[in-house]
TORLOBA-703955 format. One record per residue: residue number from 1; y, z, x of N, C-alpha, C, O in turn. Coordinates in steps of 0.1 Angstrom, whole numbers, plus 5000, padded with zeros to 4 digits. Each point is the difference from the previous one (the first is absolute). Layout:
! residues N
 seq n_py n_pz n_px ca_py ca_pz ca_px c_py c_pz c_px o_py o_pz o_px
 NUM    Y    Z    X     Y     Z     X    Y    Z    X    Y    Z    X
...
This chain:
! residues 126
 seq n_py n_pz n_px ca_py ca_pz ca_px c_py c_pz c_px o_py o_pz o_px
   1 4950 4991 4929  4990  5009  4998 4986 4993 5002 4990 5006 5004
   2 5009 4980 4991  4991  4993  5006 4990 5002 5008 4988 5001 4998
   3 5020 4999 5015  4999  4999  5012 4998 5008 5005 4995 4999 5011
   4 5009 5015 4984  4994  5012  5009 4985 5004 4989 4989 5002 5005
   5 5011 4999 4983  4986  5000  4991 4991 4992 5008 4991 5007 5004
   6 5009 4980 4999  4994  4987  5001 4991 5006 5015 4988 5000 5002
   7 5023 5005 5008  4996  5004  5012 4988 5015 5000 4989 5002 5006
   8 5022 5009 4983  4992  5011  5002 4983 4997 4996 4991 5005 5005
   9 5009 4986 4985  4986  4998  4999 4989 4988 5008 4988 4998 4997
  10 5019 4997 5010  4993  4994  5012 4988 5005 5004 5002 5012 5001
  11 4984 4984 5003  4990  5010  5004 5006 5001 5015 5006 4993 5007
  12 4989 5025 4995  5004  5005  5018 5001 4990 5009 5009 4999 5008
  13 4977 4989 4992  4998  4991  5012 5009 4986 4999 4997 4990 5007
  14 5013 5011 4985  5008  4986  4995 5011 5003 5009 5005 5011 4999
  15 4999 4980 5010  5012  5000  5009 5011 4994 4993 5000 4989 4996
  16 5009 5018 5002  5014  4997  4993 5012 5000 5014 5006 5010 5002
  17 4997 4979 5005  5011  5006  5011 5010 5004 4995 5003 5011 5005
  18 5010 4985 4981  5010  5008  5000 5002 4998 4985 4993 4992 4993
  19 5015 5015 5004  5001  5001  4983 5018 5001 5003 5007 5008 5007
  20 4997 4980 4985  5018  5003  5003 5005 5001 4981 4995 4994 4990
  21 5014 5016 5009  5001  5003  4985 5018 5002 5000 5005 5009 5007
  22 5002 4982 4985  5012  5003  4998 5004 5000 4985 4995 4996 4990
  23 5013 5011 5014  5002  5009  4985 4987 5002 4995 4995 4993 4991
  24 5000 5016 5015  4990  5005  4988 5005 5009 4989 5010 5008 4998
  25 4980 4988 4996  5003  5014  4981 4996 5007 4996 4999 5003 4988
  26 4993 5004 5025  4997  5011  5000 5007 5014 5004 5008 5002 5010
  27 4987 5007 4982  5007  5012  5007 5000 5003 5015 4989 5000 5006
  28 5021 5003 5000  5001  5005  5010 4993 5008 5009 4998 4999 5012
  29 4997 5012 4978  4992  5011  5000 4982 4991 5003 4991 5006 5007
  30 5006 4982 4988  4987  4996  4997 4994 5000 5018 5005 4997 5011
  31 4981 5007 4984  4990  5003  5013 4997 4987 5007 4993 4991 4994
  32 5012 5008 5020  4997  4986  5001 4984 5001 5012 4994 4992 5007
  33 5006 5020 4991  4988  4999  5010 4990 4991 4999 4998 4991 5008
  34 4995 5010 4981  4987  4989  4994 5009 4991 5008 4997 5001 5012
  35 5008 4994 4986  5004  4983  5003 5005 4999 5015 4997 4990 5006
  36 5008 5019 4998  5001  4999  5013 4986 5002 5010 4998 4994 5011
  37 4996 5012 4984  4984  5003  5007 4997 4988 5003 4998 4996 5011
  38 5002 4994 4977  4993  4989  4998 5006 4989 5011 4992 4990 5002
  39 5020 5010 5004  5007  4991  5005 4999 5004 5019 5000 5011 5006
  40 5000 4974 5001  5001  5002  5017 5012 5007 5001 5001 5012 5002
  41 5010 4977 4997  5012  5003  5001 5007 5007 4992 5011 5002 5005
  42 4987 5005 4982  5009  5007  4995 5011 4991 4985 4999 4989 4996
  43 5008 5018 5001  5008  4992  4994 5014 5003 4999 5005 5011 5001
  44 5003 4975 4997  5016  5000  5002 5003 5000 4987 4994 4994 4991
  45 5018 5014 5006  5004  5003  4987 5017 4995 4999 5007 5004 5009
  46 4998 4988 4982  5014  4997  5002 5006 5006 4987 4996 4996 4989
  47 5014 5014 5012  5007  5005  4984 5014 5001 5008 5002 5001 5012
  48 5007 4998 4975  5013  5001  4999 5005 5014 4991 4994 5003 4990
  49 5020 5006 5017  5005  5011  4989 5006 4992 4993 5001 5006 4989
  50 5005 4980 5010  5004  4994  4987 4993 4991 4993 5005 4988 4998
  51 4984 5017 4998  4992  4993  4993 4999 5006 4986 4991 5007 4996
  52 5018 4990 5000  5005  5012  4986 4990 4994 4985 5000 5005 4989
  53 4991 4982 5018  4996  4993  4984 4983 5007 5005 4990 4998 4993
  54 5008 5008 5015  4989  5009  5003 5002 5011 4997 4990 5007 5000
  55 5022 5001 4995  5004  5012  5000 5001 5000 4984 4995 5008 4992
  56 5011 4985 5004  5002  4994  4985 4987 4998 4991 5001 5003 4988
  57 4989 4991 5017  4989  4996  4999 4987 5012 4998 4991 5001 4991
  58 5012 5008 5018  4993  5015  5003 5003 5009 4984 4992 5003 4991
  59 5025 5001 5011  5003  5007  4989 4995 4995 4985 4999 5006 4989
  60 4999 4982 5012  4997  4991  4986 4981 5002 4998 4995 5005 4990
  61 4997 4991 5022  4985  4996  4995 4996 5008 5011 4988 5002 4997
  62 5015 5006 5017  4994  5002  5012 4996 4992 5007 4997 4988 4998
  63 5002 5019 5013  4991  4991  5010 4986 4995 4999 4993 5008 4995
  64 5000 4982 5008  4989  4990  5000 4988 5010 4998 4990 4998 4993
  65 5013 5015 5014  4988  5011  5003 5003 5008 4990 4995 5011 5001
  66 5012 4987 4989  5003  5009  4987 5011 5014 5002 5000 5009 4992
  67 5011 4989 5023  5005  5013  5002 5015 4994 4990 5005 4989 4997
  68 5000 5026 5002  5013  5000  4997 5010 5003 5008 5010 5004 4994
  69 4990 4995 5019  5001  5000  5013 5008 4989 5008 5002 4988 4997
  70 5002 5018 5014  5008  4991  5010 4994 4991 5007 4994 5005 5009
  71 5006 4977 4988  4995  4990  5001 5002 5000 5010 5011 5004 5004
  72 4975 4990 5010  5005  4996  5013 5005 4990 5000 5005 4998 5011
  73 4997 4993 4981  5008  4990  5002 5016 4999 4998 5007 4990 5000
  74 4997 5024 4999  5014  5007  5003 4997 5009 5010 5011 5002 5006
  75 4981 5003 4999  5001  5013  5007 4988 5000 5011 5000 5012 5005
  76 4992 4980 5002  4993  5001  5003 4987 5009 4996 4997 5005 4990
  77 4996 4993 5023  4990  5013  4994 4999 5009 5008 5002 4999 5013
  78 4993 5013 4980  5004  5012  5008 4997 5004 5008 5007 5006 5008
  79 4979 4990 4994  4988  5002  5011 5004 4995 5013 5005 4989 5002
  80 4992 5019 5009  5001  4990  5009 4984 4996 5004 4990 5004 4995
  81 5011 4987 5015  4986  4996  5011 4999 4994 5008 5008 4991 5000
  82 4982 5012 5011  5003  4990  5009 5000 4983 4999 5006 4992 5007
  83 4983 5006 4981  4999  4984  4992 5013 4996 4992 5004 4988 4998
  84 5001 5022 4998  5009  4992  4989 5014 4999 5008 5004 5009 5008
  85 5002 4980 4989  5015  4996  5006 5011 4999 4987 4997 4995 4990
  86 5008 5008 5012  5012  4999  4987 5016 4993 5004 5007 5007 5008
  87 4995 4985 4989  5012  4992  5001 5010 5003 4984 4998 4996 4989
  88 5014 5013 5019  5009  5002  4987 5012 4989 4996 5006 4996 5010
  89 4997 5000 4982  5008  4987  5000 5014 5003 5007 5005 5011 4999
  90 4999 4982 5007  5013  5001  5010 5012 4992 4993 4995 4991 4993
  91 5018 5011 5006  5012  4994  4997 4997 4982 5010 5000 4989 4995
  92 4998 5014 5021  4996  4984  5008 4991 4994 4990 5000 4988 5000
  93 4991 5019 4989  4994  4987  4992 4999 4991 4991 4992 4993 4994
  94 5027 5014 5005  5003  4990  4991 5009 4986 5005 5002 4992 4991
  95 5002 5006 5022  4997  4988  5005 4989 4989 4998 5003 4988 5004
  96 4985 5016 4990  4993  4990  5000 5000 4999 4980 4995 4990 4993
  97 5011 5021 5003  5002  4995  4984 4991 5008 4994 4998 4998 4988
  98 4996 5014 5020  4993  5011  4994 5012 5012 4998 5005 5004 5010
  99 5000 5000 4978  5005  5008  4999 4995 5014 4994 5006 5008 4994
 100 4978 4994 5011  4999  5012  4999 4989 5003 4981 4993 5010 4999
 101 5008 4978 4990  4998  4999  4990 4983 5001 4999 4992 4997 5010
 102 5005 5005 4980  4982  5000  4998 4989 4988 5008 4990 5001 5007
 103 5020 4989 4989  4994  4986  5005 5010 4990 5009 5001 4988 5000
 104 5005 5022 5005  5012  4989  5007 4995 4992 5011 5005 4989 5004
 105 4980 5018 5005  4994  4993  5008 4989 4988 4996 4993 4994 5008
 106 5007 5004 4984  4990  4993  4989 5002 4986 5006 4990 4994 5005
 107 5021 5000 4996  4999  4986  5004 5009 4996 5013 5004 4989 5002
 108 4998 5022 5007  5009  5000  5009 4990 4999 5015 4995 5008 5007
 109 5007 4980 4994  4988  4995  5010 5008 5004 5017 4993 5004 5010
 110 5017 4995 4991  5005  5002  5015 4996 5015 5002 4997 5004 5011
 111 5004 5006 4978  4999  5013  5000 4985 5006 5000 4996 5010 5005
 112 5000 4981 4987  4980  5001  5000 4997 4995 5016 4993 5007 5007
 113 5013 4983 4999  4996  4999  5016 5003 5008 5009 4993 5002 5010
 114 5021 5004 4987  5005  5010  5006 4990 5010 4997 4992 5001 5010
 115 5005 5008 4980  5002  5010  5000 4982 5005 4994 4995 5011 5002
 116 5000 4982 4993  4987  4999  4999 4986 4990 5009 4988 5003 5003
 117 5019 4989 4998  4989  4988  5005 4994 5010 5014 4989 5000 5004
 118 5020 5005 5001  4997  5004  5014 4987 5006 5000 4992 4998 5009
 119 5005 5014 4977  4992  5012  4999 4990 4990 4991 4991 5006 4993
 120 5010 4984 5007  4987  4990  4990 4997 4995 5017 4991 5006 5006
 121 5015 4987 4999  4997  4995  5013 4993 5013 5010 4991 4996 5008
 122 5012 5017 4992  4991  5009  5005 5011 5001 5012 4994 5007 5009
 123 5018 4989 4995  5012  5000  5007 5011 5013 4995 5012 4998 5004
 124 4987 5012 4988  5007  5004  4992 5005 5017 5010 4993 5005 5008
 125 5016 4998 4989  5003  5013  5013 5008 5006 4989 5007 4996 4991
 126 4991 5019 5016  5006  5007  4988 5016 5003 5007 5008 5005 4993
């Protein structure tokens, strides 16, 4: 949530090239326009449907934006756009030891090269 706050209030003339957010904890439903205005390229979003300690987490305190609502970091987000890209977690990612969990990408560097670095490098294809 950081990271899309941090962006939405950027002044208009501040160039942001990309905003990448995984697992976010925000509602699904949340407005990502502000933040996407703000950005060249748009932003990449990575959630998993088995991210059950996001779903768990929701029913207990809500999401970061105060919903009681379906976390994009289970469900993506609903919106579509032409800036935003969304990567849903795949069963192939758990060869690299991501099975799909809140933080399973957290220290999994062949899978951050794979599967992030590209869209930090400005190499990223949908």
């Amino acid at each position: 949530m950081t990271a899309i706050l941090v962006t939405e209030q950027m002044p208009a003339n501040a160039e942001i090239d990309r905003v990448i957010l995984m697992s976010p904890g925000v509602s699904r439903q949340y407005d990502l326009g502000a933040m996407l205005a703000r950005t060249v390229d748009g932003t990449v979003v990575y959630w998993s449907p088995v991210d059950d300690f996001a779903i768990g987490l929701v029913q207990s305190l809500g999401t970061v934006d105060g919903e009681f609502a379906e976390p994009a970091a289970s469900f993506g987000f609903a919106a579509t756009h032409d800036k935003l890209v969304q990567f849903r977690w795949e069963p192939e990612m758990a060869r690299y030891g991501n099975f799909g969990g809140h933080l399973d990408y957290l220290f999994l560097v062949p899978w951050i090269r794979d599967y992030v670095a590209p869209w930090v490098a400005d190499t990223g294809s949908e």
